[in-house]
C-alpha positions as CSV (number, residue, x, y, z in Angstrom):
1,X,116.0,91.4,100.5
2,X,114.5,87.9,99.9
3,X,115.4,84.9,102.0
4,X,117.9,82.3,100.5
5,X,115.9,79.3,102.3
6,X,112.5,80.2,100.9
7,X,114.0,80.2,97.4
8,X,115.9,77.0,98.0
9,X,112.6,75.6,99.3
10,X,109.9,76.9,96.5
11,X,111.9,79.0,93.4
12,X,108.3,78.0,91.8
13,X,106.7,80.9,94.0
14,X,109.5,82.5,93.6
15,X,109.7,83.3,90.0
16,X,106.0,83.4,90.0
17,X,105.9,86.8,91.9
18,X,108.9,87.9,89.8
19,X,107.4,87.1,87.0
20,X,104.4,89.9,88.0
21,X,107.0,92.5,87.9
22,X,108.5,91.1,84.4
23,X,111.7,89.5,85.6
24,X,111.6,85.5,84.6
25,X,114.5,83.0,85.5
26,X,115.8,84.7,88.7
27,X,115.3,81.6,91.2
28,X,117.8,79.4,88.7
29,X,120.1,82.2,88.6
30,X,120.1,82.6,92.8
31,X,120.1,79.0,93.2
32,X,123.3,78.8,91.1
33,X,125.1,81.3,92.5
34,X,123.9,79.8,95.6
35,X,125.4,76.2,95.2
36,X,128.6,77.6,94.1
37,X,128.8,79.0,97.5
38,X,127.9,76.2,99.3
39,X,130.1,74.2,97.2
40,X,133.1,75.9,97.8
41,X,132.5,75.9,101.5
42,X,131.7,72.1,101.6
43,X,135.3,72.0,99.9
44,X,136.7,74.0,102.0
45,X,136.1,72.4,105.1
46,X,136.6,68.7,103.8
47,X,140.4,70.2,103.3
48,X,140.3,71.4,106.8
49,X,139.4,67.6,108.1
50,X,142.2,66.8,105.9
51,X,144.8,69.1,106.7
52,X,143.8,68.2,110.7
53,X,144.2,64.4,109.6
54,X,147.9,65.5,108.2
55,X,148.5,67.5,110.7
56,X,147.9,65.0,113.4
57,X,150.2,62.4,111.7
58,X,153.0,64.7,111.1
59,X,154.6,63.6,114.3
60,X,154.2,60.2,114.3
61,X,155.9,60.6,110.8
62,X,159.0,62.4,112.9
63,X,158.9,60.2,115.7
64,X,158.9,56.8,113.7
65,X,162.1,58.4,111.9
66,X,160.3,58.2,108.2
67,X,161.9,61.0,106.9
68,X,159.9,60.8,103.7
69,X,156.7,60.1,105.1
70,X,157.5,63.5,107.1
71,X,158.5,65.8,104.3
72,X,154.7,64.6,102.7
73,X,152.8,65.4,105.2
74,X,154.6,68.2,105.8
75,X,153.9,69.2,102.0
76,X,150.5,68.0,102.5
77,X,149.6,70.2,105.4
78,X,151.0,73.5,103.4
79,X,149.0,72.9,100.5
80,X,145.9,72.2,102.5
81,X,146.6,75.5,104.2
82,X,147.0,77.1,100.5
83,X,143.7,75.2,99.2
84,X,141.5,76.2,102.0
85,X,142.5,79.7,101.8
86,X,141.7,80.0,97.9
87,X,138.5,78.2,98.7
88,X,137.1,80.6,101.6
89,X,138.0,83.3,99.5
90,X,136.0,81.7,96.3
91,X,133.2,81.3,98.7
92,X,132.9,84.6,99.9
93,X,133.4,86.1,96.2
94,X,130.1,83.6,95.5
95,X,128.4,85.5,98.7
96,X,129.3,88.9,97.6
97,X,127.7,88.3,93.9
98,X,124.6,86.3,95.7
99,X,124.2,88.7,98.3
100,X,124.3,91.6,95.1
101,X,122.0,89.7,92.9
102,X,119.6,89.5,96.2
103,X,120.3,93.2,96.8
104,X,118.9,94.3,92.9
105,X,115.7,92.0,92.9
106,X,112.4,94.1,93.9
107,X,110.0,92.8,96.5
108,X,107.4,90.2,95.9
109,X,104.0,92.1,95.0
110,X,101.1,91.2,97.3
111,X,98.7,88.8,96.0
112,X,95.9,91.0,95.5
113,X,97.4,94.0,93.9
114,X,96.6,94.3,90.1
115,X,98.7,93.8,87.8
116,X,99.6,95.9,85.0
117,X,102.5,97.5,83.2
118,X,102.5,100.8,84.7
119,X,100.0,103.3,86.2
120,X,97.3,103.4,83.7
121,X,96.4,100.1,85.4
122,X,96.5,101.0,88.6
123,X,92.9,100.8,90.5
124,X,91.1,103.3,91.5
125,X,89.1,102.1,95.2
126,X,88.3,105.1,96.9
127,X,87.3,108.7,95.8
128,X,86.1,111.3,98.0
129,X,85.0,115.0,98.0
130,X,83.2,116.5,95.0
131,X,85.4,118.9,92.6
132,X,84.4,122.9,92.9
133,X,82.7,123.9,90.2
134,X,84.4,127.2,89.6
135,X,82.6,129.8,87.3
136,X,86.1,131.0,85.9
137,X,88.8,129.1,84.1
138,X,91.0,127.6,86.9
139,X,94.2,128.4,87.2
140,X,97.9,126.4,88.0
141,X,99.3,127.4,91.4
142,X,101.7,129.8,89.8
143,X,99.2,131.2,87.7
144,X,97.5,132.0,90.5
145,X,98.1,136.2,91.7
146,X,98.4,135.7,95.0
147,X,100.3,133.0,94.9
148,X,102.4,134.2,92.1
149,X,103.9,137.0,94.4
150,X,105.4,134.5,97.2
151,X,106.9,131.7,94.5
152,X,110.4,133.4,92.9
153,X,111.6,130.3,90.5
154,X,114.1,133.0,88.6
155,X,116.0,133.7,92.0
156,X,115.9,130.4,93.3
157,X,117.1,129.5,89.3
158,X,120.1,131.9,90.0
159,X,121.0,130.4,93.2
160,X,121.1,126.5,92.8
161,X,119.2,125.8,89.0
162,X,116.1,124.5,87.9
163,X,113.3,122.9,89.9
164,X,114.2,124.9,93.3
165,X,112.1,127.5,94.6
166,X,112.6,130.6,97.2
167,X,109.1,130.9,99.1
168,X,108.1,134.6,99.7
169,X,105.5,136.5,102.2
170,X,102.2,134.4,102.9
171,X,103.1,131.3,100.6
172,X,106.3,130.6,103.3
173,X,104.1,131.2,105.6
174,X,101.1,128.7,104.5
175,X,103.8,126.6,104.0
176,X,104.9,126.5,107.7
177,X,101.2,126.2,108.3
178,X,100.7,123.2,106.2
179,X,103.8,121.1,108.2
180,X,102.8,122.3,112.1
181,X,98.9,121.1,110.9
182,X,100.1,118.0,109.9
183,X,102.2,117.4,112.5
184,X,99.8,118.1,114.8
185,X,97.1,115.8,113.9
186,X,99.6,113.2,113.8
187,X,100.7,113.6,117.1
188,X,97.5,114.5,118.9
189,X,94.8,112.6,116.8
190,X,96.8,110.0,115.4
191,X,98.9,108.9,118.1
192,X,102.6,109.0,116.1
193,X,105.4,109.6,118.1
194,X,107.3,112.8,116.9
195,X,111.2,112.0,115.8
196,X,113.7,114.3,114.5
197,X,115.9,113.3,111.8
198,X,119.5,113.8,110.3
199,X,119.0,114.0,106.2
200,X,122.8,113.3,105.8
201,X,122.9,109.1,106.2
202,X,125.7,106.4,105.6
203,X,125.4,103.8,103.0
204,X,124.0,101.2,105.0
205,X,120.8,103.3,105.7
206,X,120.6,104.1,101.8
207,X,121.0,99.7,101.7
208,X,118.8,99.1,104.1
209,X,115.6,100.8,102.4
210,X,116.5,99.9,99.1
211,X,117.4,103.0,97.6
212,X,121.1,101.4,97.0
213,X,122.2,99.8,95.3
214,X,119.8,100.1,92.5
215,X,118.6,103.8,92.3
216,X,121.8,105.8,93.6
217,X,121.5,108.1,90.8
218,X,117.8,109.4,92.4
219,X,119.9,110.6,95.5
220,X,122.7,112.8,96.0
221,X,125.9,112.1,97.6
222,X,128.2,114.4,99.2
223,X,132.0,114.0,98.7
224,X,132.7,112.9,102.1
225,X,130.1,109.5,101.7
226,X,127.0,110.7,103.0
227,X,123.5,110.6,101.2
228,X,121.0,113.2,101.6
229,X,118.1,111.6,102.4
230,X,115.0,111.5,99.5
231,X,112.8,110.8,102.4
232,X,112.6,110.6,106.3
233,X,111.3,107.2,105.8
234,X,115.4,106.2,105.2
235,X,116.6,107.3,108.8
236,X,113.2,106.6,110.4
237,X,113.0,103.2,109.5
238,X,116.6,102.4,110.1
239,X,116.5,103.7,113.6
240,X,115.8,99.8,114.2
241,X,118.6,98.3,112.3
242,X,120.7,95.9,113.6
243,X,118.0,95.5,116.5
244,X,116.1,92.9,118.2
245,X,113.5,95.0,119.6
246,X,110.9,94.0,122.0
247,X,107.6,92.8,121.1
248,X,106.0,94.9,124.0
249,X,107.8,97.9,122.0
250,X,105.3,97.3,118.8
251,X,104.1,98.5,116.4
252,X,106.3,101.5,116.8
253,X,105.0,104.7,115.0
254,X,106.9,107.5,114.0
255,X,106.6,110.9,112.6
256,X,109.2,113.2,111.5
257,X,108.8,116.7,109.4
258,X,112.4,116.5,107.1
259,X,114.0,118.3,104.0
260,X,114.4,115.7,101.5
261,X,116.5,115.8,98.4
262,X,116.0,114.2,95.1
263,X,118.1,114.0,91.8
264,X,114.6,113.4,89.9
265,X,117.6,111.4,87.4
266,X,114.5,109.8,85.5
267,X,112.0,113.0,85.4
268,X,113.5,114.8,82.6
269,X,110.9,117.3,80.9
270,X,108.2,116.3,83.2
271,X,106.3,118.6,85.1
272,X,108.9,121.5,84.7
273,X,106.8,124.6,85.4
274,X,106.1,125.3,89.2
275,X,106.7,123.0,92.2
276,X,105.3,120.1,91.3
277,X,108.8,118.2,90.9
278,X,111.4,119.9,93.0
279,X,114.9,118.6,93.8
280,X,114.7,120.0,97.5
281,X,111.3,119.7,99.1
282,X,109.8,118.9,102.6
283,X,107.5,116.5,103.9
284,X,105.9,114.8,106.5
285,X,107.1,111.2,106.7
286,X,104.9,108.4,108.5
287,X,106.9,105.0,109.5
288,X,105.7,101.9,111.2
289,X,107.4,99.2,112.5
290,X,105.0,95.9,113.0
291,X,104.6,92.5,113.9
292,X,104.2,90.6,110.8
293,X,100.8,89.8,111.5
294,X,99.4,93.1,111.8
295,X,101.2,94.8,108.9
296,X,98.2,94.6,106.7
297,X,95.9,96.5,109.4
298,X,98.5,99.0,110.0
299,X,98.2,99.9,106.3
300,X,95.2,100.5,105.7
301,X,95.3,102.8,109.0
302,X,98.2,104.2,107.6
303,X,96.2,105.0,104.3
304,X,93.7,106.4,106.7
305,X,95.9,109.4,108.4
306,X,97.1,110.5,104.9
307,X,93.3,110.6,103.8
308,X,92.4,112.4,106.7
309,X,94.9,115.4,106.6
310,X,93.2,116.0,103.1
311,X,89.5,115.7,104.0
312,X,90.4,117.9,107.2
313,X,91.6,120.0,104.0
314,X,88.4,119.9,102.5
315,X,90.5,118.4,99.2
316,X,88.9,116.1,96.9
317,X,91.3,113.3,96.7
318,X,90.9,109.6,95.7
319,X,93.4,106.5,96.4
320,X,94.5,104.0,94.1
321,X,95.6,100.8,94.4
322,X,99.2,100.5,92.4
323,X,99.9,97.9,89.3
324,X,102.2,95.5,89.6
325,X,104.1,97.5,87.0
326,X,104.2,101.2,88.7
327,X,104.9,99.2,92.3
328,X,108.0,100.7,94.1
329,X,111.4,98.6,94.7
330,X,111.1,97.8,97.6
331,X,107.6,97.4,98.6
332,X,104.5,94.5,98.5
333,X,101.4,96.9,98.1
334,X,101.3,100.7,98.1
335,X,98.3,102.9,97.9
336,X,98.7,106.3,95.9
337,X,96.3,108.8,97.1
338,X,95.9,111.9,94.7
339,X,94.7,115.1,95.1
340,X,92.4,117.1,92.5
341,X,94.0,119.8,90.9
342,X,92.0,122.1,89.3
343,X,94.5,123.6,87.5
344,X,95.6,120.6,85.8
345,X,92.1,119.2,86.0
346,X,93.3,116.1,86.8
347,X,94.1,114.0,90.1
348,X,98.2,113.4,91.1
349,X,100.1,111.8,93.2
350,X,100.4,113.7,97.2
351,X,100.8,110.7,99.1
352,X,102.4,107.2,98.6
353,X,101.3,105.0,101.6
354,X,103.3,101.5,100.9
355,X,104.2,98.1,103.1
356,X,107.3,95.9,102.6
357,X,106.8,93.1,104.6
358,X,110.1,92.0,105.4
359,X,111.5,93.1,102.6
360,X,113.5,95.9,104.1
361,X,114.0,94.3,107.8
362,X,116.3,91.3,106.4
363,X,118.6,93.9,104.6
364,X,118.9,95.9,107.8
365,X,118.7,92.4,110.1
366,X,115.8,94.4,111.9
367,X,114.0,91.8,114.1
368,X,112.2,91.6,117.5
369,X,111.6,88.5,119.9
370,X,108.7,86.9,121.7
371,X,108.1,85.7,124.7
372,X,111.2,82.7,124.7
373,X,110.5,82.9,121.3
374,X,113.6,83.3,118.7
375,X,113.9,86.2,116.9
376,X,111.6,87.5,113.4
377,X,112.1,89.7,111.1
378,X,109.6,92.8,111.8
379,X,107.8,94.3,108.9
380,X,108.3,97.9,107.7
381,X,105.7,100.6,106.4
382,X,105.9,104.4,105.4
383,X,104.1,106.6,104.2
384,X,103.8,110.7,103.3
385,X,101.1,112.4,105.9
386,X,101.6,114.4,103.3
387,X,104.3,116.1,101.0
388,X,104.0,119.4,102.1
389,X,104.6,121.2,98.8
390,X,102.3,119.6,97.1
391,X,99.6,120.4,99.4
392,X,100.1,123.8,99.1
393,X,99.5,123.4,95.3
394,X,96.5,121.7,96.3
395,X,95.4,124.3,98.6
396,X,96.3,127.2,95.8
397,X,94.3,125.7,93.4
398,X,91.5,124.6,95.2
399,X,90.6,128.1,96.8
400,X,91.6,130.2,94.3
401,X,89.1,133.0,93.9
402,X,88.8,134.9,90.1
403,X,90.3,138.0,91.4
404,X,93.4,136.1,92.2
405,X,93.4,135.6,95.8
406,X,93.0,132.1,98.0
407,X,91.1,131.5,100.5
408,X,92.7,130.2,103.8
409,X,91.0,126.9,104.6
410,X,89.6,126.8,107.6
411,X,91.8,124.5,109.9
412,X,94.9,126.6,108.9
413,X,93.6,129.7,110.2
414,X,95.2,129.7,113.4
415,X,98.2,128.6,112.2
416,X,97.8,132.0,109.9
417,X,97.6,134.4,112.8
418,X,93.6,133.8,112.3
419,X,93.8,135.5,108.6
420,X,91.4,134.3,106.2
421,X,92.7,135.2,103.1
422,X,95.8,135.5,100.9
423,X,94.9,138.6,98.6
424,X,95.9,139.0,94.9
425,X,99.1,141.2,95.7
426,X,100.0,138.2,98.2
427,X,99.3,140.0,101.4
428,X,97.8,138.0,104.5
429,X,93.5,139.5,105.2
C-alpha cells in the first residue's frame, strides 16, 4: 500500500513509477479522492465549533427570557448535530474508496529493474551449471519409466479433477526427500528459523500481502471465510502484523515447509500435462523481515539460498531479473531463478525470490522502533527455497538414464535410505 503523504508531496514520482507498470493518471485520481476526504472532515469539524458556539449560548438565550432566540439555537444545535453526522459519514465513504483505490495499485518497481511488457524482457544475470548432454532423446518427467510408475494423474483426476496428482512408491518418497533437504540446509547452513504454519487464514492476512483484493479469484475460499493459503509467505509474513517489533529482533528469518493451494484462474491450457501447474502443491517458503536499509542485501542473500539448494542439486539453473511488465503486485524487484529442463529443453520458473519494501508492512501496519526513535514501517521479502514439485521434475529429468530409471543425486541419498537409484519399474536400488 502506498503512503498518502508521499503522493500528496511528489504525485510527479508517483505516476512516474506507475507509469513503468502502464497505469497513467493515478496520483490525480488519489489526490481527489483524497481532498474530498479532507474536505468533508474540515467541514465537519467547523460544524462542531459551531454547534459548541450554539450550544454554549443556548442558555443565556433561556436565562435572558428570549424565547425566540432560544427556539434558534435550539434549532441550530439539532441541525448541527444532523450536519456533522452526514459529513463524518461522507468522509469515511471518501476513506473507504481512497483506502480501495490504494488497496488495487501495485508497488512502485525498483529503479533498476528493466522494463518491459512481460517476460520476454526480463534479464537474464546469472547462469550456472552446464546442460547434460544426453546421448538419447530426453524425456518429460512423466515420460520418464521410473517416474511414470509413482505419478497416477487418472486417480488423482477421479478424486478432486484436473491438475492434482496422487504420488506413488519412490516418487512420494523423493518427494519427502526433496522438502527435509531443503529444510535442512536452511536451518543448519542458512541460519532460518523453522515456523509452522496454518494454510487456512482470515481476510486480513490475504489484505495484508496483497493477494486481496485484487487477485481473489487465484485463491480458494472456504464457505466459512477462510482462505487457503497460495503460499507460506501469507501467514509467515503476517505473523508481524499489527506489530511494533523490536529493532534488536531484526532481520527476522523464517522458514516454513506448507501445502499451498492455487485456483491457477488465469492458466487455462497452460502446461496441462504432468505437475508442472498443480492446484495443490508444496513448497518451501523463505520470509524476511528487515530494516529498511538492509532489504536490498537481504535479497540478494535471499537469491543466494534458493541458488544454492539447486547447485547442491547439481541443477543447471540461471536467474533472471523480472520486467517491469511480468513484476508481481505487490513487489519492487524479484529475481526468477529457473531450472533446466531437459525435457522441455528449456529453463522455467522454480523459484521467485522478490522484495516489497514497505509495500506490504503499511497494509498490515507492521513496524519496529529504534532506540527512542518513533516507529517505521519494516520491509518484507519471500522467497521459494524452492517449490518442491518442481524440483522433483528437475531432478526426474536431469538424471534420467535411457533405460528409464533416475539416478538419485547425491545429497538425497540419505534421505533415500542410502539408495542410489530409482529403477524403470519405479522400485528404490
Amino acid at each position: 500500500m502506498h503512503d498518502i503523504r508521499t503522493i500528496r508531496e511528489n504525485p510527479e514520482s508517483f505516476d512516474a513509477g506507475l507509469a513503468r507498470r502502464g497505469l497513467s493518471g493515478m496520483a490525480d485520481k488519489v489526490l481527489a479522492l483524497d481532498e474530498e476526504r479532507r474536505a468533508k472532515i474540515r467541514a465537519a469539524e467547523q460544524a462542531l465549533a459551531e454547534r459548541k458556539a450554539a450550544s454554549k449560548m443556548v442558555g443565556a438565550a433561556k436565562a435572558s427570557g428570549d424565547e425566540a432566540e432560544f427556539e434558534r439555537l435550539r434549532a441550530l444545535v439539532a441541525a448541527k448535530k444532523d450536519e456533522i453526522a452526514k459529513l463524518e459519514e461522507q468522509a469515511r465513504e471518501a476513506d473507504a474508496r481512497l483506502n480501495d483505490l490504494l488497496m488495487s495499485l501495485p508497488n512502485i518497481p525498483a529503479d533498476d529493474i528493466p522494463n518491459g511488457a512481460d517476460e520476454n524482457d526480463n534479464v537474464e544475470i546469472k547462469r550456472w551449471g552446464n546442460p547434460r548432454a544426453f546421448d538419447f532423446a530426453p524425456r518429460e518427467h512423466y515420460e520418464v519409466a521410473g517416474a511414470a510408475k509413482g505419478l497416477d494423474f487418472e486417480t488423482a483426476a477421479k478424486l478432486s479433477g484436473a491438475r492434482f496428482v496422487v504420488l506413488k512408491g519412490a516418487m512420494v518418497r523423493l518427494h519427502r526427500a526433496l522438502g527435509q533437504f531443503m529444510l535442512d540446509t536452511h536451518i543448519d547452513k542458512n541460519g532460518l528459523s523453522e515456523t509452522w504454519v496454518p494454510v487456512l487464514v482470515r481476510d486480513e492476512a490475504m489484505y495484508g500481502t496483497g493477494q486481496l483484493p485484487k487477485f481473489a479469484e487465484d485463491s480458494y475460499r472456504t464457505e466459512n471465510g477462510w482462505w487457503l493459503i497460495p503460499t507460506a509467505e501469507v501467514p509467515l509474513t503476517n505473523t508481524v502484523a499489527g506489530e511494533i517489533v523490536d529493532e534488536a529482533t531484526l532481520p527476522r528469518r523464517m522458514v516454513a515447509l506448507s501445502e499451498c493451494f492455487r485456483s491457477e484462474a488465469g492458466s487455462a491450457g497452460r502446461d496441462t500435462a504432468g505437475m508442472l501447474r498443480q492446484h495443490q502443491f508444496e513448497k518451501v517458503e523463505m520470509v524476511s523481515i528487515t530494516r529498511p536499509e538492509d532489504s536490498d542485501l537481504e535479497h540478494a542473500e535471499m537469491t543466494r539460498r534458493a541458488e544454492g539448494i539447486l547447485e547442491a542439486l547439481e541443477i543447471p539453473y540461471r536467474t533472471v531479473v523480472l520486467c517491469t511488465g511480468d513484476l508481481g503486485f505487490g513487489m519492487k524487484k524479484t529475481h526468477d531463478i529457473e531450472a533446466w529442463l531437459p525435457g522441455q529443453n528449456t529453463y522455467r520458473e522454480i523459484s521467485s525470490v522478490s522484495v516489497a519494501g514497505d509495500f506490504q508492512a503499511r497494509r498490515m501496519n507492521a513496524r519496529f522502533r529504534r532506540d527512542g526513535g518513533k516507529p517505521e514501517f519494516v520491509h518484507t521479502l519471500n522467497g521459494s527455497g524452492l517449490a518442491i514439485g518442481r524440483t522433483l521434475i528437475a531432478v526426474v529429468e536431469n538424471y534420467q538414464m535411457q533405460d528409464g530409471s533416475i539416478t538419485i543425486p547425491e545429497v538425497l541419498r540419505p534421505y533415500m535410505g542410502g539408495k542410489t537409484v530409482i529403477q524403470a519399474d519405479g522400485t528404490l536400488g
